[in-house]
C-alpha positions in Angstrom: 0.0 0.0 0.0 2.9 2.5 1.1 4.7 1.7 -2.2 1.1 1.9 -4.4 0.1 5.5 -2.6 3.7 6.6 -2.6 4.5 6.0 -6.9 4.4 8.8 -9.3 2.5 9.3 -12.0 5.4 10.3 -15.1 3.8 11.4 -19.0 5.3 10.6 -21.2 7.5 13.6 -22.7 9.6 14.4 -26.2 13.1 13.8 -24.3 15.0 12.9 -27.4 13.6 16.1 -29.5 14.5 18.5 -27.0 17.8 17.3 -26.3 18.5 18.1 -30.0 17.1 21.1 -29.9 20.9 22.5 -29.9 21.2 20.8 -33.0 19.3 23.3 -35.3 20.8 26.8 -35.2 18.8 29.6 -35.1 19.2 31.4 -38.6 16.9 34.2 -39.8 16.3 35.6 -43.1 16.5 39.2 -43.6 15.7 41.1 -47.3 17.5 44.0 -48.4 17.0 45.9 -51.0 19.8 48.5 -53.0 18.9 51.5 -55.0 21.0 53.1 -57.2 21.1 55.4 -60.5 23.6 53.3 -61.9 22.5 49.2 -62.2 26.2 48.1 -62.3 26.7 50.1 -59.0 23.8 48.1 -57.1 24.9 44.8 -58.8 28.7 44.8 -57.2 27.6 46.5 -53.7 25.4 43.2 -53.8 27.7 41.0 -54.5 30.5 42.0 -52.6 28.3 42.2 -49.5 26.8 38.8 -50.4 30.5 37.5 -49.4 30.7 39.2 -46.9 27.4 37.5 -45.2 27.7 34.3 -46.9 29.6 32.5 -43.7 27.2 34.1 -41.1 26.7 32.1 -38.1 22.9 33.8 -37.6 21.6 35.8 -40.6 20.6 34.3 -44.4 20.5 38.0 -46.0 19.0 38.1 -49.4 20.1 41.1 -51.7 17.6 42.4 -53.9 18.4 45.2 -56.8 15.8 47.8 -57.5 15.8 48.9 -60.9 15.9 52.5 -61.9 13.0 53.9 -63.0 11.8 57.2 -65.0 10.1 58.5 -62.4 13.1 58.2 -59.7 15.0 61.4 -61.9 12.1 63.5 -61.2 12.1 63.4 -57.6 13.8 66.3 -55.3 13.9 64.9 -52.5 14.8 61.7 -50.4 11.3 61.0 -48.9 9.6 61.5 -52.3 12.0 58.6 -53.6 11.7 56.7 -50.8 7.9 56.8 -51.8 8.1 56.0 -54.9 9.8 53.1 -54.6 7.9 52.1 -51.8 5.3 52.1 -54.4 6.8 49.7 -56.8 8.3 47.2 -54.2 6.4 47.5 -50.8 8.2 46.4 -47.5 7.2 43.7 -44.9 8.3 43.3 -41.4 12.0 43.1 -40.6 12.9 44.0 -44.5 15.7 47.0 -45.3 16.1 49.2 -48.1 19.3 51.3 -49.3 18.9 54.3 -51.4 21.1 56.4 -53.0 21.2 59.8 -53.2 24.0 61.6 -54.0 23.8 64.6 -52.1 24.2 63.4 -48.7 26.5 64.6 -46.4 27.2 61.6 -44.4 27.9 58.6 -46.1 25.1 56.7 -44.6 21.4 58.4 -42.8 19.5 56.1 -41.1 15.5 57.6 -41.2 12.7 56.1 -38.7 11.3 53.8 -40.9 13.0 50.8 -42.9 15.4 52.9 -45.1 19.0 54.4 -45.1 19.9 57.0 -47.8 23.4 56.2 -48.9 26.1 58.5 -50.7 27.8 57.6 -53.9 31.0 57.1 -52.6 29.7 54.8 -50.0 31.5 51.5 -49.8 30.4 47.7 -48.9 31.8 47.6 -46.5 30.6 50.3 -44.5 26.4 49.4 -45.2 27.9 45.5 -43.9 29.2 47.4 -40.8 25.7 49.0 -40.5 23.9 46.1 -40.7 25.4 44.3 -38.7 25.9 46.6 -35.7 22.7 48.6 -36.1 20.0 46.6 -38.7 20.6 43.2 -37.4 22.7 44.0 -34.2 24.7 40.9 -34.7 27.0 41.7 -31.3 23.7 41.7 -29.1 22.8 38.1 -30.9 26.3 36.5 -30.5 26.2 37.7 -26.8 22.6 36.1 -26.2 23.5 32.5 -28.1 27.1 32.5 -27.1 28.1 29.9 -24.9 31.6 31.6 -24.0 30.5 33.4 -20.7 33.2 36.0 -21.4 31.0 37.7 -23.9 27.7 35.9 -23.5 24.7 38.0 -21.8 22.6 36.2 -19.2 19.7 39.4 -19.3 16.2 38.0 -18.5 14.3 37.5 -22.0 10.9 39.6 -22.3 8.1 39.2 -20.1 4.6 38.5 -20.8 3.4 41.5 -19.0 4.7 44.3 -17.3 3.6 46.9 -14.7 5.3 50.8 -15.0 4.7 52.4 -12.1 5.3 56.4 -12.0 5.8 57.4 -9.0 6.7 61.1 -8.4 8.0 61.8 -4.9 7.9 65.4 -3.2 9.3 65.0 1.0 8.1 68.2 2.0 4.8 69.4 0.3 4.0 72.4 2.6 7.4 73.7 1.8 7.5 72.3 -2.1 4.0 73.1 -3.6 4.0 71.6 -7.0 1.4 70.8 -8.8 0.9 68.4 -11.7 -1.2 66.3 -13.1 1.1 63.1 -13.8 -1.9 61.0 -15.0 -2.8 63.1 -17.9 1.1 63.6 -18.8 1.0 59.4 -18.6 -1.9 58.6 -20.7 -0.4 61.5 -23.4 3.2 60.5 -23.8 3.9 56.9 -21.8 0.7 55.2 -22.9 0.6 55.5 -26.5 4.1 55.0 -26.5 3.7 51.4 -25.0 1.1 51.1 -27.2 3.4 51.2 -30.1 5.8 48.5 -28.7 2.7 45.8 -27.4 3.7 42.9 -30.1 6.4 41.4 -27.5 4.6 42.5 -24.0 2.2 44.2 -22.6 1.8 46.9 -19.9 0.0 48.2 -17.3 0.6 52.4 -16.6 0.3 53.5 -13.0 0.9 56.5 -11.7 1.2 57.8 -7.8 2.3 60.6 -5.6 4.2 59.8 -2.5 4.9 62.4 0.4 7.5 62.8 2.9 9.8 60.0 1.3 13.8 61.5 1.5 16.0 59.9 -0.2 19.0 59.2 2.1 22.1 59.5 0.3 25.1 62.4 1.3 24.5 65.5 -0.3 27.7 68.2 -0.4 26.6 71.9 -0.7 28.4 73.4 -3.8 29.3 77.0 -4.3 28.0 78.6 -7.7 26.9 81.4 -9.8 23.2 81.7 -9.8 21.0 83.7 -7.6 20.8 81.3 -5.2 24.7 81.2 -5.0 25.0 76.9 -4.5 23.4 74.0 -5.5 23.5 70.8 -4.2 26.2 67.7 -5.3 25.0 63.8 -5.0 28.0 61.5 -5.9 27.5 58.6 -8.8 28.6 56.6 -6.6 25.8 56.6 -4.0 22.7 56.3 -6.6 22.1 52.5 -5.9 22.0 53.1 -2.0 19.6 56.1 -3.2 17.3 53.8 -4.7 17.4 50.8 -1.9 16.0 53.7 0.4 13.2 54.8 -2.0 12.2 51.1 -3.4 10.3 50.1 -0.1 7.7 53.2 0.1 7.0 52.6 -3.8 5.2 49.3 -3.7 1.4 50.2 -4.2 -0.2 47.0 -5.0 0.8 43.4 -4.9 1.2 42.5 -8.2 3.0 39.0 -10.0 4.0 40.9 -13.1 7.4 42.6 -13.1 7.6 46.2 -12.1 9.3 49.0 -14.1 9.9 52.0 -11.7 10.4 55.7 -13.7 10.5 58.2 -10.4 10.4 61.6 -10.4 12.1 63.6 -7.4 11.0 66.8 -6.4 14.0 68.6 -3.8 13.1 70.4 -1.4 14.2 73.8 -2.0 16.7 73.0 1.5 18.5 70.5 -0.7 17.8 71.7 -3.7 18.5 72.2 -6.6 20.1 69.1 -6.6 22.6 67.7 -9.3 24.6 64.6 -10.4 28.7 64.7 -10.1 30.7 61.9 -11.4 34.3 60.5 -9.7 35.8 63.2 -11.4 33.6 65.7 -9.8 31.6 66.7 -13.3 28.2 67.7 -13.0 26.7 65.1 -15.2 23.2 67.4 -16.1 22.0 67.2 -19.6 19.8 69.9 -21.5 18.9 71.0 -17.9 18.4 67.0 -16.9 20.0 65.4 -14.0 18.6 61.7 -14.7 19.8 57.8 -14.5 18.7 54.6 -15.0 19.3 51.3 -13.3 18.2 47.9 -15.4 15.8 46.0 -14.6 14.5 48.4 -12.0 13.7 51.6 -13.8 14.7 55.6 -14.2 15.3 58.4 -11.6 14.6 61.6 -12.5 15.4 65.0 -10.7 13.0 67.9 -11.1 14.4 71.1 -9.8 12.1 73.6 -8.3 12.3 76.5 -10.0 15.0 79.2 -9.2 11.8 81.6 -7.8 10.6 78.9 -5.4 13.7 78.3 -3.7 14.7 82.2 -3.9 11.3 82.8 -1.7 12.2 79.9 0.5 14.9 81.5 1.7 14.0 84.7 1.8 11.3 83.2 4.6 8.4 84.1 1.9 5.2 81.9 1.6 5.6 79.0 -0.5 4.9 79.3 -4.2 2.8 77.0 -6.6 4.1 75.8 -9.5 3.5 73.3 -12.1 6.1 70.4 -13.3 7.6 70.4 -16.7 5.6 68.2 -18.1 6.7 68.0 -21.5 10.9 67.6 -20.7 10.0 65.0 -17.7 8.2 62.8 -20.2 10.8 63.4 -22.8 13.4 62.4 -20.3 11.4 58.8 -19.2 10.3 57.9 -22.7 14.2 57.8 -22.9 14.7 55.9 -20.3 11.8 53.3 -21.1 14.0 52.8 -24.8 16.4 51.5 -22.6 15.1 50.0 -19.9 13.2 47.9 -22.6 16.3 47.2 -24.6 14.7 49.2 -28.1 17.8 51.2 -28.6 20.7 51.9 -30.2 23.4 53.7 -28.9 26.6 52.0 -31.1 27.5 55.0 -33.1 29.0 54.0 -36.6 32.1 56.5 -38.0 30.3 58.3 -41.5 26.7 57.0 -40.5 24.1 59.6 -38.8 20.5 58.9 -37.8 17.6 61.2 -38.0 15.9 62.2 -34.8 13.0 61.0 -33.6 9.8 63.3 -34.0 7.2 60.9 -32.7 6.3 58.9 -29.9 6.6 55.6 -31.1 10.5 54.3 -31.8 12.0 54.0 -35.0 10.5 51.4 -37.5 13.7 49.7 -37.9 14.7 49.6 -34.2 11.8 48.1 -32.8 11.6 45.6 -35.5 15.2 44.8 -34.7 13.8 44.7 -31.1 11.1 42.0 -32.7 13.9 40.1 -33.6 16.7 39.9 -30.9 13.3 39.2 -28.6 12.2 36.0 -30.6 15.9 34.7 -30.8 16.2 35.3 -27.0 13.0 33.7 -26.5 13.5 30.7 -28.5 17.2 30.2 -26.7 15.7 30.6 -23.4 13.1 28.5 -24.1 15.4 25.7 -25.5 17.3 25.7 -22.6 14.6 25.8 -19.9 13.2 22.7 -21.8 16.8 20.9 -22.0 17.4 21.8 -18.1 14.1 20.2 -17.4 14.3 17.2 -18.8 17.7 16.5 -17.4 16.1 17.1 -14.1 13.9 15.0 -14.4 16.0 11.9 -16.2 18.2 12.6 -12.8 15.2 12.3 -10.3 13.0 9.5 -11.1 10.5 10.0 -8.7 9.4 13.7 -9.4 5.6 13.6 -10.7 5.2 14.5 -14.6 1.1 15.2 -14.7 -0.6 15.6 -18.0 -0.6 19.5 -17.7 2.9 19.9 -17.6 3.8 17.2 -20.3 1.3 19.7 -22.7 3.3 22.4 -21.4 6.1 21.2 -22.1 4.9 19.3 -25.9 3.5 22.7 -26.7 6.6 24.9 -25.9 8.8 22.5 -27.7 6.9 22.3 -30.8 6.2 26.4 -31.0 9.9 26.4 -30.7 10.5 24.5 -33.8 7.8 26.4 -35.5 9.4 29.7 -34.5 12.6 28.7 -36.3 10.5 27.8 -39.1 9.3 31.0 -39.2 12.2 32.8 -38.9 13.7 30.8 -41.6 11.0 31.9 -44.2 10.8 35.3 -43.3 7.6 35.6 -41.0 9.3 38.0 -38.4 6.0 38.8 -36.6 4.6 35.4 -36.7 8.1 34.1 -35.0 8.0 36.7 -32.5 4.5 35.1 -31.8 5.1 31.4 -31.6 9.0 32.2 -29.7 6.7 34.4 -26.9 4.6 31.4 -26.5 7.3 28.8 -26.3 8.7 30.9 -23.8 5.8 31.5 -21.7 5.1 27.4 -22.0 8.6 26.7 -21.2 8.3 28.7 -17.9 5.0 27.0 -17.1 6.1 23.6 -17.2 9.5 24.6 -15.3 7.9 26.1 -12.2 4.9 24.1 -12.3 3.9 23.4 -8.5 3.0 19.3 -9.2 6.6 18.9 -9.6 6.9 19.6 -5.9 4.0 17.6 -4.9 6.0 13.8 -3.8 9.8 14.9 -3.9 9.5 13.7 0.0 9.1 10.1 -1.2 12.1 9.3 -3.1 12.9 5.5 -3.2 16.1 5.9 -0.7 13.1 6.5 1.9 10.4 4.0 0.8 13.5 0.9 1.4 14.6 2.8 4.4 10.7 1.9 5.5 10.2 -1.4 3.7 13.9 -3.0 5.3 12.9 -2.4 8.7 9.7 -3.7 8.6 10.2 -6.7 6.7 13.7 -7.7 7.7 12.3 -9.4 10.5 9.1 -10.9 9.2 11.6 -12.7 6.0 14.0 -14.3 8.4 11.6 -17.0 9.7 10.0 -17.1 6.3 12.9 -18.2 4.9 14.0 -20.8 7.5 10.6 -21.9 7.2 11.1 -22.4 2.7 14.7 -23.8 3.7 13.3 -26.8 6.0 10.8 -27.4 3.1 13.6 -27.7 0.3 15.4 -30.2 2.9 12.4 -32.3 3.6 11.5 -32.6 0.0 15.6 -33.8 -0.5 14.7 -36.6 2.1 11.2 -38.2 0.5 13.1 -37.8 -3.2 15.9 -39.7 -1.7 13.6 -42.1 0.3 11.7 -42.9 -2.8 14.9 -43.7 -5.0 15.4 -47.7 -4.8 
């Protein structure tokens, strides 16, 4: 009965598939398309960048020339080109077009959507060096699939879901009376931008004012030039201690999902204004910004009263109302969510400039690079939970396997195979589909409770039970079948003549 109640019930799972999941690379296909005025131009750009991608350990690029056409010579601008041929041979997700135009500066401009304009003089090498540090971000792959842990990456893949929590923090409201109305500024600037980048997670936007929470970190008074004749210095240095004394008095709600903090500060004018100095005592303020992030937790932002305020403060006035820049705060933490998220790109390129971004959603080209490096890191994280788990459970023979996590762990594995599949025939957002899912499977069947549920009954304890209790009931048994084999000796040799 004790061994009956105490066995495990084990499904049956695709062990031999998943162990060869390391078998099949992950390879992706990527079009590009070249412009140019001249047809023998296009033609050796392609082929000498075709050799230079030919041995790639992740990308299958196909090169595509774009024939000149009448219309092209008509056109005084880059966009109207860009439209035109846009017209002629449309784009799908994850594709990349070149276009010459000889009256660039740079040699390369990357614009927000899928294009580059491209000089004359512009060599193969250099669009290969783009491509591969800001198109397909080939050093960002290499460190998530490498297994050299010198250069290999162990970030946390993208979650399902996600809470942002904006939390604006003012210590001393009857001295500091600002106003603003952070909700509003959140549903204008964070919310639609979100919106724009939902294909790979999704979000949550809350937003909260907390009072009389310092931040307790040294602060050195400075001597300067303003009105106010010093300012206030907090050392690099000390911004992660700043942080473990805010992160406590942030949590408003219990939630599963992973929290992204963006934090605004508000000095008191006794502190304040209050900047950020590096080890070599620079004041590290940007365009009137003293900000920093810290990955996975979130952004810090410091939003200095107004010179006025803190001139009435101490000149022992009444305090004075004012509203928060709403417009450079957002700015600032749009920023900061680009790379808190991991959207973009800050390699810069020698000869290649990219245009500034004008709206709220990221450039086309980044995110869907973002698409990509997200269903590579999903499919890898997912092979290797899958590959971890099954070893764990080949080691440990008497951890349960119940139907729901054998599904789990049949589905994950087989939308992993279809993601590469889809990868391989150029369905980015269909990959970055099926790779979330694997993923999300994968992490299901991993940390699946049931697998918990008899790990007290391994088989060490079930014969530590069975040998004491039936030790002594087997002696006498078998003294009892050995007199039985002797008597039977005696009546076969009684009965032989």
């Amino acid at each position: 009965m004790w061994w009956k109640t105490t066995s495990v019930h084990r499904a049956s799972l695709p062990s031999s598939a998943i162990e060869r999941l390391s078998d099949q690379p992950i390879k992706t296909v990527v079009h590009v398309s070249i412009y140019t005025q001249q047809p023998e131009r296009a033609q050796l750009l392609i082929t000498e960048l075709q050799n230079a991608f030919k041995d790639s350990d992740f990308w299958i690029v196909k090169f595509k020339q774009l024939p000149p056409f009448a219309k092209a010579a008509e056109t005084h601008t880059p966009a109207a080109l860009e439209k035109l041929l846009l017209q002629e041979h449309p784009q799908s997700e994850g594709d990349f077009m070149f276009i010459e135009w000889p009256k660039l500066e740079d040699e390369l401009l990357l614009t927000t959507e899928r294009s580059a304009l491209m000089r004359s003089d512009v060599t193969s090498n250099k669009i290969a060096q783009l491509l591969h540090s800001k198109i397909l971000q080939t050093y960002r792959v290499n460190q998530i699939l490498s297994t050299d842990e010198r250069i290999s990456v162990k970030s946390e893949a993208p979650q399902p879901e996600y809470d942002v929590v904006i939390s604006v923090l003012n210590p001393k409201p009857k001295i500091t009376n600002a106003q603003w109305n952070v909700a509003l500024a959140a549903q204008t600037y964070i919310e639609p931008f979100l919106a724009q980048i939902s294909d790979i997670s999704s979000y949550t936007v809350r937003t909260q004012w907390k009072y009389r929470v310092a931040i307790e970190a040294e602060m050195k008074q400075v001597r300067d030039q303003t009105k106010l004749g010093r300012h206030y210095a907090l050392q690099e240095s000390a911004l992660p201690h700043l942080l473990t004394s805010i992160a406590q008095n942030l949590s408003g709600s219990i939630s599963d999902r992973p929290v992204i903090n963006l934090v605004v500060y508000i000095p008191p004018c006794s502190t304040g204004p209050l900047h950020i100095y590096n080890k070599k005592n620079e004041m590290l303020t940007r365009d009137g910004v003293d900000a920093f992030i810290s990955p996975p937790w979130g952004g810090f932002i410091i939003a200095n009263p107004p010179e006025s305020v803190c001139l009435a403060y101490m000149n022992d006035e009444p305090p004075q109302q004012y509203y928060v820049n709403t417009n450079d705060n957002m700015q600032v933490m749009l920023d900061q969510l680009h790379k808190l998220l991991d959207i973009s790109n800050e390699v810069q390129v020698a000869g290649v400039k990219t245009v500034d971004i004008e709206q709220l959603a990221p450039r086309r080209w980044e995110y869907e690079a973002y698409i990509r490096r997200s269903a590579i890191r999903h499919i890898a994280t997912a092979s290797n939970t899958l590959q971890s788990l099954i070893k764990l459970l080949d080691q440990i023979s008497y951890i349960v396997i119940d139907d729901k996590v054998a599904t789990a762990i049949a589905n994950s594995h087989s939308d992993i195979l279809a993601a590469k599949a889809a990868l391989l025939e150029h369905r980015l957002m269909n990959a970055s589909a099926l790779a979330k899912r694997a993923f999300v499977f994968s992490e299901r069947g991993f940390f699946d409770a049931s697998l918990l549920a008899q790990l007290y009954f391994p088989d060490e304890q079930k014969y530590a039970i069975y040998i004491p209790l039936f030790l002594p009931v087997m002696v006498p048994v078998l003294s009892s079948f050995n007199m039985l084999r002797k008597l039977l000796d005696r009546k076969r040799k009684v009965k032989q003549p």
